[in-house]
C-alpha positions as CSV (number, residue, x, y, z in Angstrom):
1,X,125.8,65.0,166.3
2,X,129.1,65.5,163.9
3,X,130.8,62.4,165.4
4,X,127.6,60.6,165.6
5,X,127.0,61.2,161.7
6,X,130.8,60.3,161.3
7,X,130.5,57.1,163.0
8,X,127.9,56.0,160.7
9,X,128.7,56.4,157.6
10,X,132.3,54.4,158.3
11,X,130.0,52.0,160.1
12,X,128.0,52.0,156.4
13,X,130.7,52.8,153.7
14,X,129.9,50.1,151.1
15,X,133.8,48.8,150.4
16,X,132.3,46.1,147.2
17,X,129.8,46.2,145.3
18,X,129.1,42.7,145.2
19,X,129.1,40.1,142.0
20,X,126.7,39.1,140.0
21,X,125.8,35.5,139.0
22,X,124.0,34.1,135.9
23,X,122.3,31.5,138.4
24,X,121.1,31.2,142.1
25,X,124.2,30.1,144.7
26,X,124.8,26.4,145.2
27,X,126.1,26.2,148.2
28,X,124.9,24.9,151.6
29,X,124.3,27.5,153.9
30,X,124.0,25.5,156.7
31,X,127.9,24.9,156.9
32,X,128.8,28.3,155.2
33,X,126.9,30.3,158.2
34,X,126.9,27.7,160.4
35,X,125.9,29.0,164.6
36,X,123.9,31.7,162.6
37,X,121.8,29.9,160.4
38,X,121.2,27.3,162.9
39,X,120.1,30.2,165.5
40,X,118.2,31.8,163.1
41,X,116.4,28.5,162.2
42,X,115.8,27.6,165.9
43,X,114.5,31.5,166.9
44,X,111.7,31.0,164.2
45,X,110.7,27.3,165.1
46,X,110.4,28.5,168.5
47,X,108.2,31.5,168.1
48,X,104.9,29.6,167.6
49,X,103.2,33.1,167.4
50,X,104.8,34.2,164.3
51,X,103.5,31.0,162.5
52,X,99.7,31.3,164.6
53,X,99.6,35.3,163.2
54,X,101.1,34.9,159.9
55,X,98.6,31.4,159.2
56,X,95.4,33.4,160.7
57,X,96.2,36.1,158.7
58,X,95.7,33.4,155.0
59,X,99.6,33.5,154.6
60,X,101.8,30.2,154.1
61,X,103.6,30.5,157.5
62,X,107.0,28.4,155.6
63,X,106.8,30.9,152.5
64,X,106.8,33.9,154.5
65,X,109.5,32.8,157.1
66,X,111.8,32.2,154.1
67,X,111.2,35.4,152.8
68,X,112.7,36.8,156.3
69,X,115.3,34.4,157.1
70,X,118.2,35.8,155.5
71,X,117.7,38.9,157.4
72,X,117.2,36.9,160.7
73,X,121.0,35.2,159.9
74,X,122.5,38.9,159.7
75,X,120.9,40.0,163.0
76,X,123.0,41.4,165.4
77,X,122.0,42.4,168.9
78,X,124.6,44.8,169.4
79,X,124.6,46.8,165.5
80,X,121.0,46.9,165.9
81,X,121.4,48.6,169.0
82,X,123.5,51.3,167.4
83,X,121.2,51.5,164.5
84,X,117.8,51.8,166.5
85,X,120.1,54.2,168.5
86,X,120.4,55.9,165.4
87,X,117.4,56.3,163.9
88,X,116.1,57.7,166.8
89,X,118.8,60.2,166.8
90,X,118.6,61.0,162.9
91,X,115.7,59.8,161.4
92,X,113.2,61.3,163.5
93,X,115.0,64.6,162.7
94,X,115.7,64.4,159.2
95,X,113.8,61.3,157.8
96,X,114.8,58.7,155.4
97,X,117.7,60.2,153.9
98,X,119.7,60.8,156.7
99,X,119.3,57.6,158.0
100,X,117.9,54.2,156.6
101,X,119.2,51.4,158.5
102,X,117.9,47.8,158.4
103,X,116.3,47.1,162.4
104,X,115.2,44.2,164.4
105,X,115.0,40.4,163.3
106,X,113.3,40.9,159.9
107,X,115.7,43.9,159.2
108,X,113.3,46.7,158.4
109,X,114.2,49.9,157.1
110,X,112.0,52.9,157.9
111,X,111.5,54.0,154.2
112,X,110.1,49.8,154.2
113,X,107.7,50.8,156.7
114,X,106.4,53.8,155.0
115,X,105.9,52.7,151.5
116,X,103.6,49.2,153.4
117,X,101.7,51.5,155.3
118,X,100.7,53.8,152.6
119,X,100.2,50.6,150.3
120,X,98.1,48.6,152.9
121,X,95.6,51.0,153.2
122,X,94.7,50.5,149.3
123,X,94.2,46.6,150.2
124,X,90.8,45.5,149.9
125,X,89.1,43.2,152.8
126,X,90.2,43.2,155.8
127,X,94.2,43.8,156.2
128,X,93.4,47.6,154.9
129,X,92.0,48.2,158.3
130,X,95.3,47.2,160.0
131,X,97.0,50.0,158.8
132,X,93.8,52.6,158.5
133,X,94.7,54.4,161.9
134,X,98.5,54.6,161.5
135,X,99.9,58.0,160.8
136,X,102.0,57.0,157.7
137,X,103.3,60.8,157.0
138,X,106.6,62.1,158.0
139,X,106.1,64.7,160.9
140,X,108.8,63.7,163.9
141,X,105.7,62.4,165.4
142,X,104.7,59.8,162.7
143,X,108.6,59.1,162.5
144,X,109.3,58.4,166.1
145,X,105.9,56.0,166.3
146,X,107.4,54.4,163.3
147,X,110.5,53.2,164.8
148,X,109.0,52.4,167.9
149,X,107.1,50.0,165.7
150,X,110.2,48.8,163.8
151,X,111.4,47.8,167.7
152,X,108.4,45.5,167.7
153,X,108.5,42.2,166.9
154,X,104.7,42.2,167.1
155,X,104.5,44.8,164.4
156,X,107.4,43.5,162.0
157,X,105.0,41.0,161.8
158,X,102.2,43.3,160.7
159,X,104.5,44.7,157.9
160,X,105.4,41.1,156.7
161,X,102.0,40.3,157.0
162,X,101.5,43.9,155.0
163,X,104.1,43.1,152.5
164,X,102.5,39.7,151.3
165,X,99.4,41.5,151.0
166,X,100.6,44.1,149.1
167,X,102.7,41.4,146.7
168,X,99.4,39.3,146.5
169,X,97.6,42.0,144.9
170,X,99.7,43.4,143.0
171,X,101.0,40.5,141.3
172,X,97.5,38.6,141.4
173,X,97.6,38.3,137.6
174,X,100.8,36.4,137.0
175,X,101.0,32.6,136.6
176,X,104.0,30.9,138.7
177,X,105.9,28.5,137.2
178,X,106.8,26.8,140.5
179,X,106.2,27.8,143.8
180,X,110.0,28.4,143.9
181,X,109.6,30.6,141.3
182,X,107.4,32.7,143.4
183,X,109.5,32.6,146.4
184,X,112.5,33.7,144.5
185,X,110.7,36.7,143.4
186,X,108.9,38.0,146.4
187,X,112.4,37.1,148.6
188,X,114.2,39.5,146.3
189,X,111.5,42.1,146.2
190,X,111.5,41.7,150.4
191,X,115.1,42.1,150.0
192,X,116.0,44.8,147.0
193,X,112.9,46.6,147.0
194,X,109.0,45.8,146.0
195,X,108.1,49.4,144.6
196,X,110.7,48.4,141.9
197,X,109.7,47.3,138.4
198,X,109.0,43.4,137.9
199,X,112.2,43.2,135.1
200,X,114.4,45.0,137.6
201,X,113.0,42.5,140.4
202,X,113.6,39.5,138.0
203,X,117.1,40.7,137.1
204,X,118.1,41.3,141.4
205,X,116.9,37.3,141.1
206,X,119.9,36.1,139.5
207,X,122.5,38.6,141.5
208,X,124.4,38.2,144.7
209,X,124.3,40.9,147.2
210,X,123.9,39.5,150.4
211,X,126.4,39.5,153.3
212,X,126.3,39.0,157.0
213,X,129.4,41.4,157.5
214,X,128.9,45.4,158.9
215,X,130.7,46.2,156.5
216,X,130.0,45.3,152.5
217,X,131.8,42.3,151.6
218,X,133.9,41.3,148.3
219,X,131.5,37.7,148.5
220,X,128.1,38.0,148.5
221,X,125.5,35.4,147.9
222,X,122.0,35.3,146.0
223,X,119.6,36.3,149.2
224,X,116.8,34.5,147.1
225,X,118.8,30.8,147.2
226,X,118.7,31.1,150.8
227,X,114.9,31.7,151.3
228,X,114.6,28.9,149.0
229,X,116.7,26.6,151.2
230,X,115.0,27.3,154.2
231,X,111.4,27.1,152.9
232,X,112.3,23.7,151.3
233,X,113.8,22.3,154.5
234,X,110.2,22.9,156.0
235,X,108.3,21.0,154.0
């Protein structure tokens, strides 16, 4: 357990703490990440299901995707072994603050998954009911069923799906300038955290933290600009 815990923080120690920017990237991602944006692109043009579940479900299939494709361009099939490995080891355990590491394509964190499904059962309608029978405490029991979900592509869905929801409702009130606008601000929220204030998300808008790297890199990019490429390339 000792080594284990040593492992992981070397594997995590944040060496930068990134640079901020008065303005979204412009760059083109395309030739900056090259093989992994063009894999990423291709795994979520092939997966017809994601668009089917996402579009059933009322969401803009294109919006959503872009609000998950940065994290699709840092997946790793190997570190996500070690962190699913992980979480399973520690999490169960000790919970959240032992170990919080991002899983599978949409890079999920546990404490993610906890805070949509005790939001999602305050949804009206429908998408409530998704949620209504899951355990969303912190025994071992309710922690090991939660990572098993995080291993599930089907249900990293459900929390996306859960996430816009959430989003929808809570920020019903406010009109969009543009739907880039929009984007921008539910990609960072995705990204930095949605329980935060709206200023603090605003502010994370105009920031770059976003690497592909195990380890923290000295450049980072605005995670928001990249959404926003993607989503316009769709349409």
């Amino acid at each position: 357990m000792k080594e284990w815990l040593i492992f992981v923080s070397f594997l995590y120690f944040n060496i930068s703490s990134g640079q901020d920017i008065s303005k979204p990237d412009e760059v083109n991602y395309k030739i900056l990440f090259g093989e992994k944006y063009f894999g990423a692109y291709s795994y979520l043009s092939s997966q017809q299901w994601i668009t089917d579940t996402l579009r059933l479900s009322g969401i803009d299939p294109a919006f959503a995707k872009a609000i998950v494709f940065p994290e699709i361009i840092r997946f790793s099939a190997l570190q996500n072994a070690l962190e699913m490995q992980g979480l399973f080891t520690l999490y169960v355990q000790y919970g959240a603050s032992y170990a919080n590491f991002s899983v599978g394509r949409f890079q999920m964190k546990p404490e993610f998954a906890e805070l949509i499904e005790r939001d999602a059962k305050n949804l009206s309608g429908f998408y409530s009911q998704r949620f209504k029978n899951v355990d969303n405490s912190i025994t071992p029991e309710a922690r090991i069923a939660r990572v098993n979900r995080l291993n599930s592509m089907n249900w990293q869905v459900q929390y996306l799906i859960g996430f816009m929801k959430i989003m929808d409702q809570k920020y019903e009130k406010i009109r969009w300038t543009s739907a880039t606008e929009k984007l921008q601000f539910y990609a960072t929220a995705y990204n930095c955290g949605f329980t935060k204030p709206e200023k603090e998300i605003r502010k994370k808008m105009i920031e770059k933290h976003f690497h592909t790297s195990s380890f923290r890199s000295n450049i980072c990019y605005n995670y928001c600009a990249i959404s926003n490429e993607y989503y316009y390339s769709k349409k």
